[in-house]
Structures are given as C-alpha cells and as structure tokens.
C-alpha positions in Angstrom: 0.0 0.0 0.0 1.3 3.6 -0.8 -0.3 7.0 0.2 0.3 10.3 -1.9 1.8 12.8 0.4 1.6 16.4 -0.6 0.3 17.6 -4.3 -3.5 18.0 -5.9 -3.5 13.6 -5.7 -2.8 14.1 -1.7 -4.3 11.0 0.0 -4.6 9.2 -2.9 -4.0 5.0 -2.1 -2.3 2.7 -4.2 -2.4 -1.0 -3.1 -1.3 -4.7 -5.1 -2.8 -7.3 -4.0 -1.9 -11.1 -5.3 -3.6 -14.2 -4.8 -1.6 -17.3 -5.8 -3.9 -19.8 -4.6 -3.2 -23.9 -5.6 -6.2 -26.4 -3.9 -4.2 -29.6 -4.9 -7.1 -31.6 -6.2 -7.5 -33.0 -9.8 -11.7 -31.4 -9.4 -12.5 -29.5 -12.3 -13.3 -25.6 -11.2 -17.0 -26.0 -10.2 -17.5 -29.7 -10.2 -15.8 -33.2 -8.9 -15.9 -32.8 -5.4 -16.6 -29.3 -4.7 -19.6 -28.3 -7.4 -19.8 -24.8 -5.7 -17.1 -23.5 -6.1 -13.4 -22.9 -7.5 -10.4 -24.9 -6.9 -7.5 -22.9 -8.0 -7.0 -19.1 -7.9 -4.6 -16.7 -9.4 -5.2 -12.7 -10.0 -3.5 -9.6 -9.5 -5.8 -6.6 -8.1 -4.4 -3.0 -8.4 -6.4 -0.6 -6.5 -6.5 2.9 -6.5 -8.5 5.1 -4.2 -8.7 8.6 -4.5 -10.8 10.7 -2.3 -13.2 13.6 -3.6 -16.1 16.2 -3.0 -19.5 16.8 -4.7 -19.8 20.1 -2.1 -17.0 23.3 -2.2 -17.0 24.1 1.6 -14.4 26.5 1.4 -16.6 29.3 0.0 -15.6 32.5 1.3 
C-alpha cells in the first residue's frame, strides 16, 4: 500500500494485492468434489482510491 503525500493527488492510495492460490485436487473448477465453487486461484488486483467532493466548503 502507498499513500500520496503532498500535491493535488494528496491522500490518494495505491495497493497490489496477489492471490496465488493452488487447492491440490485434480476437481475440475465448479464440479468433482466441490460443485460450488473454484479450486484454484490466481489474480493480481491493483487498486487505486482517491478521495473527492461533490460540495466546495471553502466558500468565502
């Protein structure tokens, strides 16, 4: 996770996330022995979050 410090993107979040997950079973992705769900996972999620306003409160 990184967080913008300073600038106009201040408070902006980056984060990577990676799942690399192995079940060790031979059972077809949503069959054999587990018909509900997956066996093996693998993905890569890049997140950004960036906050914002709909409403100027600094109206003078």
């Amino acid at each position: 996770m990184w967080q913008v410090q300073s600038g106009w993107t201040k408070d902006t979040v980056f984060k990577l996330h990676l799942t690399a997950y192995n079940n060790h079973s031979d059972n077809p992705s949503w069959g054999g022995g587990y018909g509900n769900v997956f066996q093996d996972e693998k993905d890569v999620k890049f997140m950004m979050i960036a906050p914002f306003s709909l409403f100027n409160h600094s109206r003078h």
